[in-house]
C-alpha positions as CSV (number, residue, x, y, z in Angstrom):
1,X,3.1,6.1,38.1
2,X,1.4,8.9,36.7
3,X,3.9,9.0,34.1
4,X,2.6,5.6,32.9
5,X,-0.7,6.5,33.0
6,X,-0.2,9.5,30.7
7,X,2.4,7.5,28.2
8,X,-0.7,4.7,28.0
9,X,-3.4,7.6,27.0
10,X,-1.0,9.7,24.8
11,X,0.1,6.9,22.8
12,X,-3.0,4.9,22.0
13,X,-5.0,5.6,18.8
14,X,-8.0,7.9,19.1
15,X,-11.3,5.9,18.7
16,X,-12.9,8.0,15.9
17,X,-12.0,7.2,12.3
18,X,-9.1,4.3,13.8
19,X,-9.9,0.7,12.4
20,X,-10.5,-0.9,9.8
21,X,-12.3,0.2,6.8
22,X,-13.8,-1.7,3.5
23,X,-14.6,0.1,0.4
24,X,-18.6,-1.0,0.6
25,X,-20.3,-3.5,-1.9
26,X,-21.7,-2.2,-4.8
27,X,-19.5,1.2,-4.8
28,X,-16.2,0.2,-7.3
29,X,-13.8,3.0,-7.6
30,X,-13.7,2.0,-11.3
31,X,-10.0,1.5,-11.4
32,X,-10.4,-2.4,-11.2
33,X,-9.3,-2.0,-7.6
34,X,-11.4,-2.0,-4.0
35,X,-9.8,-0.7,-1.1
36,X,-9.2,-1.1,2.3
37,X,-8.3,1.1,5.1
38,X,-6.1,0.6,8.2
39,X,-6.2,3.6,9.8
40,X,-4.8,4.8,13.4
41,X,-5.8,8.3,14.3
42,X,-3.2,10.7,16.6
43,X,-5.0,14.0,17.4
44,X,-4.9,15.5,14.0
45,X,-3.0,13.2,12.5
46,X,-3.8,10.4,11.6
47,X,-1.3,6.8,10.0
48,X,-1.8,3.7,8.4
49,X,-1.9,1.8,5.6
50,X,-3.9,1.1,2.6
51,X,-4.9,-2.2,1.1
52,X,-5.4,-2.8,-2.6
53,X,-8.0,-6.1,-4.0
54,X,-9.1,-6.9,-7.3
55,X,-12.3,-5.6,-7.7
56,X,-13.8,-9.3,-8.0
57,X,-17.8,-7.7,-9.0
58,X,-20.4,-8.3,-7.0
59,X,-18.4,-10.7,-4.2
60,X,-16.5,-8.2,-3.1
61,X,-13.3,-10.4,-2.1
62,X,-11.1,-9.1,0.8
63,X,-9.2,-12.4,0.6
64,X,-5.3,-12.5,0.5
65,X,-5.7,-14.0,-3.3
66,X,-7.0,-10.9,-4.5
67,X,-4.7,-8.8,-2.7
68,X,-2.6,-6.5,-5.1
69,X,-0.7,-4.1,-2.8
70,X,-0.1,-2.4,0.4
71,X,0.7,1.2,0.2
72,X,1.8,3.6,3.7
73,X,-0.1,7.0,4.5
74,X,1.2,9.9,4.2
75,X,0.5,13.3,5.3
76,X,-2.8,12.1,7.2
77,X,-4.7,14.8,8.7
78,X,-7.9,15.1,10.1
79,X,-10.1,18.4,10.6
80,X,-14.0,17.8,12.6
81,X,-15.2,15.3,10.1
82,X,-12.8,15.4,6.9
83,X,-9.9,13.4,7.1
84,X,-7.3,13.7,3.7
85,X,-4.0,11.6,3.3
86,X,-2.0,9.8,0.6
87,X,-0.5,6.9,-0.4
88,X,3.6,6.9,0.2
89,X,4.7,5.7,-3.7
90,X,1.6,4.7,-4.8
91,X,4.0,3.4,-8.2
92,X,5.5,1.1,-6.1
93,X,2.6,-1.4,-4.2
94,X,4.9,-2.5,-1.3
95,X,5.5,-6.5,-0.7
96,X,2.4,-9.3,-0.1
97,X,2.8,-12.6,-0.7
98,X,-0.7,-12.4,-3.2
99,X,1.2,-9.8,-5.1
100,X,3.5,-11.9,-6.4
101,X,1.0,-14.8,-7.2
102,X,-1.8,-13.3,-9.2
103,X,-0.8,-11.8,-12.4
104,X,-4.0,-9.3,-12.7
105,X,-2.2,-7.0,-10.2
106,X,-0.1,-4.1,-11.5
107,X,1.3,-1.4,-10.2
108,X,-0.5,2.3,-10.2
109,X,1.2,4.3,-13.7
110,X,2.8,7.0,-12.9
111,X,2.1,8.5,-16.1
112,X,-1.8,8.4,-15.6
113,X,-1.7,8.7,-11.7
114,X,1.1,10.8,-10.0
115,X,-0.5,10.4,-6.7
116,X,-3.5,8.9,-4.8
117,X,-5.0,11.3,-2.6
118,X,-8.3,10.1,-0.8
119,X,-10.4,13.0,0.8
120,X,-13.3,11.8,3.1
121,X,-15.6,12.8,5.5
122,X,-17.7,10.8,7.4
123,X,-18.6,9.0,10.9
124,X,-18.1,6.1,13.1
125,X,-19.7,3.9,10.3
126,X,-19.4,5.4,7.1
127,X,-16.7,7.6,5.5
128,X,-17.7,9.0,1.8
129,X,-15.4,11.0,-0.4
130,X,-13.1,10.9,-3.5
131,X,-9.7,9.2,-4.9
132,X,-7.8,11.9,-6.8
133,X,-4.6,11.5,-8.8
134,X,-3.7,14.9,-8.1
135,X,-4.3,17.8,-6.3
136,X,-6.6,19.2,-8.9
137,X,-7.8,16.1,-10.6
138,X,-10.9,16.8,-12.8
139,X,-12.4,13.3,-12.6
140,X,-11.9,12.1,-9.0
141,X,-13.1,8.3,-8.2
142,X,-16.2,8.4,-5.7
143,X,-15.9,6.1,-2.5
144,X,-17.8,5.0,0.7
145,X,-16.0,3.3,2.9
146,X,-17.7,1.6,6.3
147,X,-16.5,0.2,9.5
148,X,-15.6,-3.9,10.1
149,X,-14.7,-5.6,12.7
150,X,-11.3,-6.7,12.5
151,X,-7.9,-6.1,13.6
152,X,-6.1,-3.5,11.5
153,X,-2.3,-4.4,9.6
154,X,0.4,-3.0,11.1
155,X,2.8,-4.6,8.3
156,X,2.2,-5.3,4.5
157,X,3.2,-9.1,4.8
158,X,0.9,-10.4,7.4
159,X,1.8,-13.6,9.1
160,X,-0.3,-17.0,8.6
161,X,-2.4,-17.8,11.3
């Protein structure tokens, strides 16, 4: 029994910094893309995925029509407040069914953009911080990200409801 108990604690997300995420009205990356998190935090690790929309102004759509891409994190970590991961082939947006139906989406270039690498620190309600392309990327894209209520993806192709 005790067993059990210790499987069910061990292997359920931490609370802080697990959920979902929106990149918050008003703040575009200014890549033409908003962003949504689906984060699940494991001690100092932390996994998920990564939600792509066209940046649709003002409205703000997190709709599945304006959905251009679902990436997998990568080398998640969190430290106190400052949580860092990447997107797994951020070249290569993995499968939606709004992906292939609106023509504005494209995939990250390489050329511009070898990696995406968001670095934020924050709280329960509000995580702030950059999108670099690299390591040492000079102009980094600002972000503020806060907490929804929702149920977070655990697959890129979600099923109708």
């Amino acid at each position: 029994m005790s067993f059990c108990l210790l499987y069910a604690v061990a292997c359920q997300p931490e609370r802080e910094y697990s959920g979902l995420w929106q990149q918050k009205g008003g703040d575009s990356a200014g890549d033409g893309y908003v962003y949504e998190l689906h984060l699940g935090r494991y001690g100092d690790s932390l996994s998920g995925m990564v939600v792509r929309y066209l940046d649709q102004g003002e409205g703000y759509s997190y709709e599945r029509t304006s959905e251009c891409g679902c990436f997998l994190i990568e080398a998640g970590r969190v430290h106190e407040n400052h949580l860092r991961f990447q997107l797994h082939r951020p070249d290569l947006p993995g499968p939606t069914e709004a992906k292939s139906e609106n023509p504005a989406c494209s995939p990250i270039p390489t050329d511009l953009c070898q990696e995406r690498i968001f670095v934020l620190n924050g709280d329960d309600e509000e995580l702030t911080g950059q999108i670099l392309c690299n390591s040492d990327d000079p102009q980094p894209l600002r972000v503020t990200f806060h907490s929804v209520f929702g149920r977070t993806r655990t697959v890129c192709i979600q099923e109708e409801e």
